[in-house]
MIFI-409546 format. One record per atom (N, C-alpha, C): atom name; residue number from 0; x, y, z; residue in one letter. Coordinates in nm, 2 decimals. Layout:
<pts>
atomo|num|c1|c2|c3|residuo
CA|NUM|X|Y|Z|a
...
</pts>
This chain:
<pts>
atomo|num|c1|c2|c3|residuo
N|0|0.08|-0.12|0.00|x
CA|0|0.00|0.00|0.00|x
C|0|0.09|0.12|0.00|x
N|1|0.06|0.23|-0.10|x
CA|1|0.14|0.34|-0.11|x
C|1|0.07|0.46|-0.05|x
N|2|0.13|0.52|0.03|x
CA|2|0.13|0.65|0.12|x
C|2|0.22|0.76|0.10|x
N|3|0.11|0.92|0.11|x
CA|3|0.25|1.06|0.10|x
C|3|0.20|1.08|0.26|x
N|4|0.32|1.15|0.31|x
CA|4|0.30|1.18|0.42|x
C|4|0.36|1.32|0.43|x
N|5|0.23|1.40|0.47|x
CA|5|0.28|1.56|0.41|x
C|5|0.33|1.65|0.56|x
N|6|0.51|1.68|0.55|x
CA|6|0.51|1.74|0.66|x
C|6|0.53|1.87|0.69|x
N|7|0.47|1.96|0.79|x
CA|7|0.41|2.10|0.77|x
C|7|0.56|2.16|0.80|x
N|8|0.59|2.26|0.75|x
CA|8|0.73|2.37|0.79|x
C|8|0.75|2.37|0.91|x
N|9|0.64|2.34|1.01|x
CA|9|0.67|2.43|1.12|x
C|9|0.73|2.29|1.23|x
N|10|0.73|2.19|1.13|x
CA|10|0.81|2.09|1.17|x
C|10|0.97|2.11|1.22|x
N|11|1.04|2.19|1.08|x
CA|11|1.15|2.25|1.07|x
C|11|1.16|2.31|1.14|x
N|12|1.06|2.43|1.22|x
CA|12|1.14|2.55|1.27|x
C|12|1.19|2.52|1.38|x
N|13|1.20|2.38|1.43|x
CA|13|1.20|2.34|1.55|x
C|13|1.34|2.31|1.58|x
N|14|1.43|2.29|1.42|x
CA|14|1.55|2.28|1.46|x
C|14|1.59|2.17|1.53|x
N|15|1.50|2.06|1.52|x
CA|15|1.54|1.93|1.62|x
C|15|1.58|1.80|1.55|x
N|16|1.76|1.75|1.54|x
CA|16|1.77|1.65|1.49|x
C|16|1.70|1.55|1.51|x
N|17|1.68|1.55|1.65|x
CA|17|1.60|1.40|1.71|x
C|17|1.45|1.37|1.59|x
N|18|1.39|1.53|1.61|x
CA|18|1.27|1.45|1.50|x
C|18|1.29|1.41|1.38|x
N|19|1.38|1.43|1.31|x
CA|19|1.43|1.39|1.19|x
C|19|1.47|1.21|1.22|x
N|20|1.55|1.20|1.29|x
CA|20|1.57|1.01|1.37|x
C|20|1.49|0.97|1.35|x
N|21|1.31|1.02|1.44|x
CA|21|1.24|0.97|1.48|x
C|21|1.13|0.94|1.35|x
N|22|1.12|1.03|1.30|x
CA|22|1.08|1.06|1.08|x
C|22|1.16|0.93|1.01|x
N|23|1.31|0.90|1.06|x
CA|23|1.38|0.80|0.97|x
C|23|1.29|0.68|1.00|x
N|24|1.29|0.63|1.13|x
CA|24|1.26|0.53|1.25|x
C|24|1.10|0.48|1.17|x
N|25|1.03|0.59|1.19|x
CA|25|0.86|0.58|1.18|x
C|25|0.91|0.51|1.02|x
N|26|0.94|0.59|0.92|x
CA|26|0.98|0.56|0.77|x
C|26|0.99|0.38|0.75|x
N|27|1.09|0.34|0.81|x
CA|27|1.14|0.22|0.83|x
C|27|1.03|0.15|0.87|x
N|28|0.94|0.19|1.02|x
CA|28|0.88|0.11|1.04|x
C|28|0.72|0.06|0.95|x
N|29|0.67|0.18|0.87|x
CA|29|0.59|0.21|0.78|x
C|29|0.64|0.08|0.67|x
N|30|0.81|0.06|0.67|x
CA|30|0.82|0.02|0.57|x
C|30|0.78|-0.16|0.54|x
N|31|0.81|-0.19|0.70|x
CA|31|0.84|-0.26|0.73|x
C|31|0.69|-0.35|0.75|x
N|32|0.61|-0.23|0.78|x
CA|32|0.44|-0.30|0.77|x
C|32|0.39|-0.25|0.67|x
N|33|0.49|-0.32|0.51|x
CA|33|0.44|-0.32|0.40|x
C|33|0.39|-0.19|0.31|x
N|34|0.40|-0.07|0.36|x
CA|34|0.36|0.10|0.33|x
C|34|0.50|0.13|0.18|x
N|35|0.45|0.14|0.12|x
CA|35|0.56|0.27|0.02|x
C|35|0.54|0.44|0.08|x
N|36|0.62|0.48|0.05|x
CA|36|0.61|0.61|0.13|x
C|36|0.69|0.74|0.05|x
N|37|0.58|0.81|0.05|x
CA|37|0.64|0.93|0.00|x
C|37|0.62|1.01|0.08|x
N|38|0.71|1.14|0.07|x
CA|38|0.72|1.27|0.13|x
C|38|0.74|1.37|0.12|x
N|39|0.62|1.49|0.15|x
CA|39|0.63|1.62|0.11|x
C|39|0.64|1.71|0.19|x
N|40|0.72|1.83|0.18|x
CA|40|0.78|1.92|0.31|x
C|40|0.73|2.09|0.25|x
N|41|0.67|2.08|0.37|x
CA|41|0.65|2.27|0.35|x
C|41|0.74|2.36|0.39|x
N|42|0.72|2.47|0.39|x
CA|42|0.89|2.58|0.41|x
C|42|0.84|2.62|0.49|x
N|43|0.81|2.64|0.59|x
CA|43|0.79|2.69|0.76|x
C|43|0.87|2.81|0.79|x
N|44|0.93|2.84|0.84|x
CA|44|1.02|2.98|0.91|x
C|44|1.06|3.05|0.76|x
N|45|1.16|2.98|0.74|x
CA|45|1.23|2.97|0.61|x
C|45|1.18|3.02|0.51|x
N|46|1.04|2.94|0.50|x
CA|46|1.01|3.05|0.36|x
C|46|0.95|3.16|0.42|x
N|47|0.90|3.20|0.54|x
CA|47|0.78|3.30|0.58|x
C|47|0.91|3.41|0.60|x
N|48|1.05|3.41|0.64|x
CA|48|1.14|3.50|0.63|x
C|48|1.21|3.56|0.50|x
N|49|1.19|3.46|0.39|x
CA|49|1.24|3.54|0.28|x
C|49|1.15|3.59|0.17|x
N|50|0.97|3.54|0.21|x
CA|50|0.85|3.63|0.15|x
C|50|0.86|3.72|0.23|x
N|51|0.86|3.73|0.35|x
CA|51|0.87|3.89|0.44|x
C|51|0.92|4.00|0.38|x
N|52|1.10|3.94|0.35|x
CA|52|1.17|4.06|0.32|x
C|52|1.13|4.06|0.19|x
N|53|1.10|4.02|0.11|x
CA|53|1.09|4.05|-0.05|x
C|53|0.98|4.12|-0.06|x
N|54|0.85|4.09|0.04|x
CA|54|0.71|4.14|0.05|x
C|54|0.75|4.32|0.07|x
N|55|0.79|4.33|0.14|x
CA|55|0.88|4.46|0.15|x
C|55|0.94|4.54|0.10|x
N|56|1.02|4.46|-0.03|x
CA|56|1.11|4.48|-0.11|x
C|56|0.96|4.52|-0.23|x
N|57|0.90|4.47|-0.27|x
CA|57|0.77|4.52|-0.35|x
C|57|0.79|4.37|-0.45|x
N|58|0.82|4.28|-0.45|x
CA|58|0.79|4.13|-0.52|x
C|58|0.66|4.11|-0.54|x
N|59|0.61|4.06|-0.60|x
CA|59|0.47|4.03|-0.68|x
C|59|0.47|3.89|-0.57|x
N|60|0.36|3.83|-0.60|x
CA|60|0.30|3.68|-0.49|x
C|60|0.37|3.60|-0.61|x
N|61|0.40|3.60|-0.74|x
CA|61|0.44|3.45|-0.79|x
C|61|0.60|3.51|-0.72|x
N|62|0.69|3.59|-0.75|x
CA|62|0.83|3.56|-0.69|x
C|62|0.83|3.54|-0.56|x
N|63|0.72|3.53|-0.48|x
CA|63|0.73|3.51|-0.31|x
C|63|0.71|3.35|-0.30|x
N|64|0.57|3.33|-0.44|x
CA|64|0.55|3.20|-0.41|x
C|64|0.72|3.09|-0.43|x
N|65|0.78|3.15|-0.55|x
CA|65|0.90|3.11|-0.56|x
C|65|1.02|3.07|-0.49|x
N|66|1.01|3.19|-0.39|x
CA|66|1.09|3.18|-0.22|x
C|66|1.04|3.04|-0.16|x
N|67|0.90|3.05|-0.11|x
CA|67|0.85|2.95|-0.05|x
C|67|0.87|2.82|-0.12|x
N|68|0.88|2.79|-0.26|x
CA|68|0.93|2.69|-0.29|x
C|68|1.08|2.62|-0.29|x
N|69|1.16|2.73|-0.31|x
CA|69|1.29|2.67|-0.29|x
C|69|1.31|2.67|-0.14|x
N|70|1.26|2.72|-0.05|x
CA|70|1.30|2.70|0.10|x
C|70|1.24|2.57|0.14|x
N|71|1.08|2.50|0.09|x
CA|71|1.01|2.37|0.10|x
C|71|1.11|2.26|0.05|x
N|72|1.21|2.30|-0.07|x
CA|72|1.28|2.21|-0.15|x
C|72|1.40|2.18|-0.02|x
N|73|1.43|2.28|0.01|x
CA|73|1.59|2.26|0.13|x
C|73|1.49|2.22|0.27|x
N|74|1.39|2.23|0.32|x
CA|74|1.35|2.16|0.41|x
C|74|1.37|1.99|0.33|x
N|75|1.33|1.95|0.23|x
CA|75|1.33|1.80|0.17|x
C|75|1.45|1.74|0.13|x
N|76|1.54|1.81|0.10|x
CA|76|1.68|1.80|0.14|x
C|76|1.73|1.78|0.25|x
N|77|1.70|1.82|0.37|x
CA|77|1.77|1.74|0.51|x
C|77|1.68|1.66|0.51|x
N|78|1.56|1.61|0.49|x
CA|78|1.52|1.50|0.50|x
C|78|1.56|1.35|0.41|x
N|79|1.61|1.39|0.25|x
CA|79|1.66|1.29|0.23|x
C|79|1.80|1.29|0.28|x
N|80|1.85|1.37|0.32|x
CA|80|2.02|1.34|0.35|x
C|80|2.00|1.27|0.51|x
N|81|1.87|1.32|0.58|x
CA|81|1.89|1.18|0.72|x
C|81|1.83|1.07|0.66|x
N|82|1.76|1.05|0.57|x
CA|82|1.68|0.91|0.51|x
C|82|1.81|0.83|0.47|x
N|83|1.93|0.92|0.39|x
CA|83|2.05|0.82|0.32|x
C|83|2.02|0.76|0.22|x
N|84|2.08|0.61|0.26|x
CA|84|2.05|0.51|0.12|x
C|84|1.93|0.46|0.08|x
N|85|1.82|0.50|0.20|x
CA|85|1.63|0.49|0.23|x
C|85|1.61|0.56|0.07|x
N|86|1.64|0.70|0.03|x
CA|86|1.57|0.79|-0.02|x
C|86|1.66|0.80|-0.18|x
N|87|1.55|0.87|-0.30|x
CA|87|1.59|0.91|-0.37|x
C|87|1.62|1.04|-0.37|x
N|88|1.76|1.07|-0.41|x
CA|88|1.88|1.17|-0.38|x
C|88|1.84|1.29|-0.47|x
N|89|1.70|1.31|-0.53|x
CA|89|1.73|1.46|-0.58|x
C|89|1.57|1.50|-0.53|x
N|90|1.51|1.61|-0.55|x
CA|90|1.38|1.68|-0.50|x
C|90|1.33|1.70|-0.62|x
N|91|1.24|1.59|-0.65|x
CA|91|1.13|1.66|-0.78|x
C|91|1.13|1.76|-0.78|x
N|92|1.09|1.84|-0.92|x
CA|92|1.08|1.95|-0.93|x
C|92|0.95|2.00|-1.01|x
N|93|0.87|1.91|-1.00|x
CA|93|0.77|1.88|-1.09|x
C|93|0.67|1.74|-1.09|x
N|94|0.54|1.71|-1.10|x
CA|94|0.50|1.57|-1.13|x
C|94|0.54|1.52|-1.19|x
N|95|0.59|1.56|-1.32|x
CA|95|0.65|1.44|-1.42|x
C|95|0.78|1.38|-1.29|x
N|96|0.88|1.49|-1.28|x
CA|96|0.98|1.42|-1.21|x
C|96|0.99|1.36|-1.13|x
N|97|0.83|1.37|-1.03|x
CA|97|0.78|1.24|-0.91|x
C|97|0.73|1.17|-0.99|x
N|98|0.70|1.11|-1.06|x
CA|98|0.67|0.97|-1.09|x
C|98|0.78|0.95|-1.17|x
N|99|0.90|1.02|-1.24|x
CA|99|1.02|0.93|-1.27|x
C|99|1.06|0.84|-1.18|x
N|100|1.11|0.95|-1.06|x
CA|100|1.15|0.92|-0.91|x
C|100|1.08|0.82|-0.85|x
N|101|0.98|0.84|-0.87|x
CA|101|0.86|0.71|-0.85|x
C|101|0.92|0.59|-0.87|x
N|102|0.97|0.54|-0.96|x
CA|102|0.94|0.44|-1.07|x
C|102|1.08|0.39|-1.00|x
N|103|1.16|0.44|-0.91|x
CA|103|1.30|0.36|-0.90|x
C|103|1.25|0.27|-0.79|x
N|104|1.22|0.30|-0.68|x
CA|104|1.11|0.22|-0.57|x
C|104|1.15|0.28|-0.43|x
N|105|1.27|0.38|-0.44|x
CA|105|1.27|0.45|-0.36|x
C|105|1.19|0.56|-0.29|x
N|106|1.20|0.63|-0.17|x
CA|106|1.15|0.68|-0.06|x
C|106|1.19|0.82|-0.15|x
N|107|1.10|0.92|-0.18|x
CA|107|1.09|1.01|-0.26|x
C|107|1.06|1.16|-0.22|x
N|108|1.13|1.25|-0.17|x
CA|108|1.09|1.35|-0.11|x
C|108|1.05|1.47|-0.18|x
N|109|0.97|1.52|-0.18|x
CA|109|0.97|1.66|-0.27|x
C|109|0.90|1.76|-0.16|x
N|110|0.91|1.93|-0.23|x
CA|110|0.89|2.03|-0.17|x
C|110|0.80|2.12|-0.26|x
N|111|0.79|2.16|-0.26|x
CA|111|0.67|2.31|-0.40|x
C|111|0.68|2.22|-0.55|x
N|112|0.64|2.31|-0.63|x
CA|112|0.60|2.18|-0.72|x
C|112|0.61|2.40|-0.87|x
N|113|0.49|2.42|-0.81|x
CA|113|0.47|2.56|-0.91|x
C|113|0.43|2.64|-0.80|x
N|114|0.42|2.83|-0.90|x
CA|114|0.37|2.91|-0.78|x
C|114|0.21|2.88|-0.79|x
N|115|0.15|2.95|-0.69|x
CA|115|0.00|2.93|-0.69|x
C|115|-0.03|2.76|-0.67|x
N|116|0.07|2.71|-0.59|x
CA|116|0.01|2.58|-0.62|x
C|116|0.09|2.54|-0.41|x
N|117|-0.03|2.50|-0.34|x
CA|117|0.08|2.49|-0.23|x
C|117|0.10|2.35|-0.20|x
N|118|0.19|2.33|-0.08|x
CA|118|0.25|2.18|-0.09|x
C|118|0.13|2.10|-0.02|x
N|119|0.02|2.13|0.00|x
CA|119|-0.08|2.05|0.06|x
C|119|-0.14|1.97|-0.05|x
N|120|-0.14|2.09|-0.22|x
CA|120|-0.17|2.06|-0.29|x
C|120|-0.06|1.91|-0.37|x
N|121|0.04|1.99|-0.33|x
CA|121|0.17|1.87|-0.40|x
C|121|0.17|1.77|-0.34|x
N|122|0.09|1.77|-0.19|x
CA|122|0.10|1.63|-0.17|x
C|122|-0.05|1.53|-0.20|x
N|123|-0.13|1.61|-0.21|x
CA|123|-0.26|1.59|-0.29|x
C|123|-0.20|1.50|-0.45|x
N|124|-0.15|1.56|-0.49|x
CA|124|-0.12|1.51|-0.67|x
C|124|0.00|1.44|-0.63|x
N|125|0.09|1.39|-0.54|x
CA|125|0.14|1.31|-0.56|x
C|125|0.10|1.18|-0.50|x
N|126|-0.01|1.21|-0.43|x
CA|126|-0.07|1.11|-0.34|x
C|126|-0.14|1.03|-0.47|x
N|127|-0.20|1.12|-0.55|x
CA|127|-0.32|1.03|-0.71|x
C|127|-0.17|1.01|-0.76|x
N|128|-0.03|1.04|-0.82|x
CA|128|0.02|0.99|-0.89|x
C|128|0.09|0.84|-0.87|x
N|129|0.06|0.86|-0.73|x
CA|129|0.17|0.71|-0.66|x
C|129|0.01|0.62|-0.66|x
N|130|-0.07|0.65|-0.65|x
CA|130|-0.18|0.55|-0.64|x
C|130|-0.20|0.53|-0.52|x
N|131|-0.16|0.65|-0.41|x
CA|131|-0.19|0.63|-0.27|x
C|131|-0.35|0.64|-0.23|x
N|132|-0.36|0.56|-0.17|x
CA|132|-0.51|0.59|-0.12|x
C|132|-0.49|0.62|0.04|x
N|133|-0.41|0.71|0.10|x
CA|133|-0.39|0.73|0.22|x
C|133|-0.27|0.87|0.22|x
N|134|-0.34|0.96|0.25|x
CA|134|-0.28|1.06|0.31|x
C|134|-0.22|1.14|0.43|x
N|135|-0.12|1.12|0.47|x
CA|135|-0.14|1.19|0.62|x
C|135|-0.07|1.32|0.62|x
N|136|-0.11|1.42|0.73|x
CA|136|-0.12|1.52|0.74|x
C|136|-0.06|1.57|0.87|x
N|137|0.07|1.56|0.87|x
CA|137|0.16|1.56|0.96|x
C|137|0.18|1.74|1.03|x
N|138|0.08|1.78|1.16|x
CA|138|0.10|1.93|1.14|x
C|138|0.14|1.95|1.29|x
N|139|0.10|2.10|1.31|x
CA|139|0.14|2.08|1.48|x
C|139|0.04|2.11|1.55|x
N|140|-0.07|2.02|1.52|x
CA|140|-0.20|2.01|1.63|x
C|140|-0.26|1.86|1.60|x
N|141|-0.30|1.83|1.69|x
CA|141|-0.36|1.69|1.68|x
C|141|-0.45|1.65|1.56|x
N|142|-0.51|1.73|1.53|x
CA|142|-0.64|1.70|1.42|x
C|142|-0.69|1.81|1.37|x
N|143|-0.85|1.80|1.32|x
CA|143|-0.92|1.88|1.26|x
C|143|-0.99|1.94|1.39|x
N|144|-0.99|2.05|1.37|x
CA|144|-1.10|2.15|1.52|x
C|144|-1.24|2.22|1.47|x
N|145|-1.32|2.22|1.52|x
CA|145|-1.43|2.29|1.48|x
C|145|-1.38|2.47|1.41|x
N|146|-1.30|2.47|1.49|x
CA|146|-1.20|2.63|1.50|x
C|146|-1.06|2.63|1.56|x
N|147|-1.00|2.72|1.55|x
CA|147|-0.82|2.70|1.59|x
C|147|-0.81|2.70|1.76|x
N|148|-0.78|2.61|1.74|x
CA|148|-0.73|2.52|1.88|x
C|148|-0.65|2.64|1.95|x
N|149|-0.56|2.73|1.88|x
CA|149|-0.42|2.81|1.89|x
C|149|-0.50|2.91|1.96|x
N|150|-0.66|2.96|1.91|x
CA|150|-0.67|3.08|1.98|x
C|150|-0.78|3.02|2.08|x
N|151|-0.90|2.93|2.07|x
CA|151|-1.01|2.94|2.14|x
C|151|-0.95|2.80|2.23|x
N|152|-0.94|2.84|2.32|x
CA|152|-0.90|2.68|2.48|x
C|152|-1.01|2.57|2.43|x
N|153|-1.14|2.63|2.40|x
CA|153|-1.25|2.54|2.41|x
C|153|-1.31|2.48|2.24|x
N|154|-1.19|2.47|2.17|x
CA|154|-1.18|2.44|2.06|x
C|154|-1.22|2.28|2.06|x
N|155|-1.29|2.19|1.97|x
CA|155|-1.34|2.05|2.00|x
C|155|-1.26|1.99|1.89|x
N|156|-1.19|1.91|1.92|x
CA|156|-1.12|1.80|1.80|x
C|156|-1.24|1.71|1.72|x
N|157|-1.27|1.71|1.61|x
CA|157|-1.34|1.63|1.50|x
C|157|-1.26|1.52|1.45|x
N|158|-1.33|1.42|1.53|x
CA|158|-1.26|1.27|1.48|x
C|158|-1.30|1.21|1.35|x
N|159|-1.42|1.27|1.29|x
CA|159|-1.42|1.20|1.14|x
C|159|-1.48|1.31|1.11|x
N|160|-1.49|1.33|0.96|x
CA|160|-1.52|1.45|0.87|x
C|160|-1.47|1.43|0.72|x
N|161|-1.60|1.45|0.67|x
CA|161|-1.60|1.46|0.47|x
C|161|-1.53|1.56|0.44|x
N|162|-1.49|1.58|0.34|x
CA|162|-1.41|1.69|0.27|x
C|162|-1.49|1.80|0.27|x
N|163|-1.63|1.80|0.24|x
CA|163|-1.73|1.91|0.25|x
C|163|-1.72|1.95|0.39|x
N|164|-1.78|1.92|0.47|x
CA|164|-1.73|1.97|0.63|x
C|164|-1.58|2.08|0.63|x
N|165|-1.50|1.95|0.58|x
CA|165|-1.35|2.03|0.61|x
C|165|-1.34|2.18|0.56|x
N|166|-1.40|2.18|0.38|x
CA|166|-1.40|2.30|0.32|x
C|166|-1.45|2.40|0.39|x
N|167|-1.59|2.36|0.45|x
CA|167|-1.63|2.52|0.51|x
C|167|-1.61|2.51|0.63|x
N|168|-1.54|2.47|0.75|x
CA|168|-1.43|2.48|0.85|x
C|168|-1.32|2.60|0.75|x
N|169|-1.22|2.57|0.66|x
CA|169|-1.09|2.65|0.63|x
C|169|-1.17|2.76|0.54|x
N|170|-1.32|2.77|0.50|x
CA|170|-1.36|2.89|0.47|x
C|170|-1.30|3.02|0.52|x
N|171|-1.36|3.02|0.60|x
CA|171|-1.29|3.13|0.74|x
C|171|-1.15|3.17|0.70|x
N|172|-1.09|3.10|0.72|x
CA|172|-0.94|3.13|0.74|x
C|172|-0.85|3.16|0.62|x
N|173|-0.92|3.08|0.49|x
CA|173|-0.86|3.04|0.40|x
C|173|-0.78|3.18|0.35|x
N|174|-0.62|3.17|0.27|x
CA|174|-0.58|3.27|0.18|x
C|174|-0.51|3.21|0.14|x
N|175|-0.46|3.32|0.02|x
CA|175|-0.44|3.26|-0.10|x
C|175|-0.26|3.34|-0.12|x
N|176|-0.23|3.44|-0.01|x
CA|176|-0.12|3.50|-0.03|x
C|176|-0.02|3.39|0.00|x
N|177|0.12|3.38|-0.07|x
CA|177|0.25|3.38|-0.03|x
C|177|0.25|3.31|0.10|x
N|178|0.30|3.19|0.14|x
CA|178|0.35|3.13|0.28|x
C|178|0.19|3.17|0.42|x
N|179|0.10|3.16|0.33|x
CA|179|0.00|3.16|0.46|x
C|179|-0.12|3.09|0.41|x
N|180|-0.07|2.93|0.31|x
CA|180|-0.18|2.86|0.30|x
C|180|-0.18|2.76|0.42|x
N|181|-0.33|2.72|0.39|x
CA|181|-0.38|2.67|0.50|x
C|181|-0.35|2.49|0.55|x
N|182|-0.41|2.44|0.61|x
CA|182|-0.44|2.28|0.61|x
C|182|-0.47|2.21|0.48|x
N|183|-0.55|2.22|0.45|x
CA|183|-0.54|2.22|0.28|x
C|183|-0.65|2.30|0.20|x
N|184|-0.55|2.34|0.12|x
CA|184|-0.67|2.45|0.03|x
C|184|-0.76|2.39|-0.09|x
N|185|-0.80|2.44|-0.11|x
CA|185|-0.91|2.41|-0.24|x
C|185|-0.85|2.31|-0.32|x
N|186|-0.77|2.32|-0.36|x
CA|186|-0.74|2.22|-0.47|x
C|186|-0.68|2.14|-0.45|x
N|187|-0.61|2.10|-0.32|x
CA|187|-0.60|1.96|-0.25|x
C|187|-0.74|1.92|-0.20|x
N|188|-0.77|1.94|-0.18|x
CA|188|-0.93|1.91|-0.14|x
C|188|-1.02|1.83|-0.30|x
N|189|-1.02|1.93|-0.38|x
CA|189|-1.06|1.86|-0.51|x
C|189|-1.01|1.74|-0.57|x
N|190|-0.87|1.76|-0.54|x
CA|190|-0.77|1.59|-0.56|x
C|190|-0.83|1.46|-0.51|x
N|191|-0.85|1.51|-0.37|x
CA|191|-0.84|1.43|-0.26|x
C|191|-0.98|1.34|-0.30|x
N|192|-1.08|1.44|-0.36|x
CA|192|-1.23|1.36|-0.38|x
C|192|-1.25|1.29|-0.51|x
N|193|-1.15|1.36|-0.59|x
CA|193|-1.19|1.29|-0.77|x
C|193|-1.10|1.21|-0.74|x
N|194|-1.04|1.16|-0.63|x
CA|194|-0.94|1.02|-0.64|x
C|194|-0.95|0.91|-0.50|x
N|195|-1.07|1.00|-0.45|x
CA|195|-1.11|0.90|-0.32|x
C|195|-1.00|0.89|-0.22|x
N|196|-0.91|0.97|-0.19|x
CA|196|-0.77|0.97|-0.09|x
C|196|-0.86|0.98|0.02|x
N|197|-0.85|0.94|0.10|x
CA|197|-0.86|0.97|0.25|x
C|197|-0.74|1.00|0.33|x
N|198|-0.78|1.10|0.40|x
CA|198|-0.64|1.22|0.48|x
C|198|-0.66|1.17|0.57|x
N|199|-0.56|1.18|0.66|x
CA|199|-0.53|1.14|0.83|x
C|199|-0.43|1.28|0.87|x
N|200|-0.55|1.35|0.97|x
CA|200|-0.48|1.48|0.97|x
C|200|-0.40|1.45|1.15|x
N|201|-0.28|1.45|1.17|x
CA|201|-0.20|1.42|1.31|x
C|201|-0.12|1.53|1.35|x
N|202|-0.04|1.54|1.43|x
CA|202|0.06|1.64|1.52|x
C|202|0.19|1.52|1.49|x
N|203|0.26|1.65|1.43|x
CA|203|0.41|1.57|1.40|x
C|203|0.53|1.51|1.51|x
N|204|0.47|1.53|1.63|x
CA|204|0.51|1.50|1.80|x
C|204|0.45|1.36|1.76|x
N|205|0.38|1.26|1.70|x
CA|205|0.36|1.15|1.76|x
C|205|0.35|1.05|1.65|x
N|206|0.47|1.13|1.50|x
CA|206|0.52|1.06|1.46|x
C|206|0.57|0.90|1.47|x
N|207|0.60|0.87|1.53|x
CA|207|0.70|0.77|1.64|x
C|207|0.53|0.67|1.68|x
N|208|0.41|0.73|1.69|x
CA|208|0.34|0.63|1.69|x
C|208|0.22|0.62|1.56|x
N|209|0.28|0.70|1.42|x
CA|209|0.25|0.71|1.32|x
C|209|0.16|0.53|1.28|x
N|210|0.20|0.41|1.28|x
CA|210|0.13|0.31|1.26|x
C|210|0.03|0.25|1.37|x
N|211|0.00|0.32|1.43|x
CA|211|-0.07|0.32|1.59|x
C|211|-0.21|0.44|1.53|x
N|212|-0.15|0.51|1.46|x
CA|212|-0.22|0.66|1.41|x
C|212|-0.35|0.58|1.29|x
N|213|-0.27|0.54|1.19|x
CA|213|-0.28|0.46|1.05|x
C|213|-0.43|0.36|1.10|x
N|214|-0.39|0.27|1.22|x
CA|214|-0.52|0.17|1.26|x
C|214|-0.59|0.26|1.34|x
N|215|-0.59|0.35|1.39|x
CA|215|-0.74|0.41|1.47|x
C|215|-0.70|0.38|1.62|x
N|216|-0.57|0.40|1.66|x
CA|216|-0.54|0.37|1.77|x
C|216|-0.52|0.50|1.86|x
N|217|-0.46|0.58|1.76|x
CA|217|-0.43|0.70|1.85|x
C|217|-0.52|0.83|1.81|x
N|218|-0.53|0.93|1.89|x
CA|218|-0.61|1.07|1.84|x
C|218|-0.56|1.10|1.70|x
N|219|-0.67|1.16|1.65|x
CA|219|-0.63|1.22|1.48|x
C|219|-0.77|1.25|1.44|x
N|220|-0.76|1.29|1.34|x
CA|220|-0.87|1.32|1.22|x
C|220|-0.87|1.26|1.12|x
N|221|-1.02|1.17|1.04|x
CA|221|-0.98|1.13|0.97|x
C|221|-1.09|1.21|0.85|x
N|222|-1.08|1.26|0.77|x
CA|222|-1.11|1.30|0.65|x
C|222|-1.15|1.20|0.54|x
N|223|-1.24|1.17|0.53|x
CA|223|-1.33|1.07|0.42|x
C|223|-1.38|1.23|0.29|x
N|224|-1.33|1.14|0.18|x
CA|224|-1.36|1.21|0.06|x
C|224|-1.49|1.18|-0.02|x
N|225|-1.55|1.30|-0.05|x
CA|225|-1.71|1.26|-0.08|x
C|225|-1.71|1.28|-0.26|x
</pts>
């Protein structure tokens, strides 16, 4: 069974080798209960620092989007350099070039893909190109919330939920600028239904019980596509 497992920036900003071990460890063990595995990295600090100054600088949203992509790309680069001989050694730069990369049988990392296109989306289209029917959604909150957990205390975790649900939940919130897309925006969302993916939305802390997550064992969200 083939899986992307999409991980949020703000993974990165944490600067913690250990999670990267613990990303190798989970990898291995996914691999080991039969999973193919892909993986896609968002640009967290990184890119939200070098859209800032450019935003500043007067850059248009596709050259910001551009930033955010090559910073998503060097987040997926320390990931295949702790993966090693696990991973295929270059970062798509493109679909066509994930399913080249595909096709060796290696562990496949990619980061941005185009501007106007974000990596929730890239892991949306590489989840249909690999034939995954399982998505996970590796971020830094447990699951899906009626509303952000971050501002309201009395925010309620949603243990199952249709894509329709999800959409008008990230209504609210949703944008479209440079390094401030959402959980997933519109057009991961559209993927996710014309190809029947079901998402598994988790907190990147409990990685390490990632196949514990997969059977319904641990807290999460699971997202059924309508």
């Amino acid at each position: 069974m083939n899986l992307i497992l999409k991980i949020s920036g703000k993974f990165f900003d944490e600067e913690d080798a250990e999670k990267l071990k613990t990303l190798k460890n989970t990898v291995n063990e996914l691999t080991n209960e039969g999973y193919r595995v892909g993986i896609v990295t968002g640009g967290g600090r990184t890119a939200r620092k070098y859209i800032n100054i450019a935003r500043q600088m007067g850059s248009n949203e596709a050259f910001l989007d551009l930033l955010g992509i090559w910073a998503s790309r060097l987040n997926a680069y320390l990931v295949i350099f702790s993966l090693s001989d696990l991973a295929y050694m270059k970062v798509p730069e493109s679909l066509e070039e994930f399913t080249q990369a595909w096709s060796y049988g290696k562990i496949v990392v990619s980061g941005g893909f185009q501007p106007g296109q974000s990596t929730a989306a890239v892991a949306a289209l590489t989840a249909e190109a690999s034939n995954s029917k399982l998505l996970i959604v590796a971020t830094n909150v447990d699951g899906v919330y009626e509303k952000d957990p971050r501002i309201y205390s009395d925010a309620k975790l949603i243990s199952k939920l249709t894509t329709t649900q999800l959409r008008k939940i990230l209504e609210t919130s949703q944008s479209v600028n440079a390094g401030t897309y959402e959980l997933l925006d519109p057009l991961a969302i559209k993927i996710i239904e014309r190809s029947k993916i079901k998402v598994i939305v988790t907190n990147y802390n409990k990685l390490s019980r990632l196949t514990e997550i997969i059977k319904g064992e641990e807290i999460a969200s699971i997202v059924e596509p309508e």
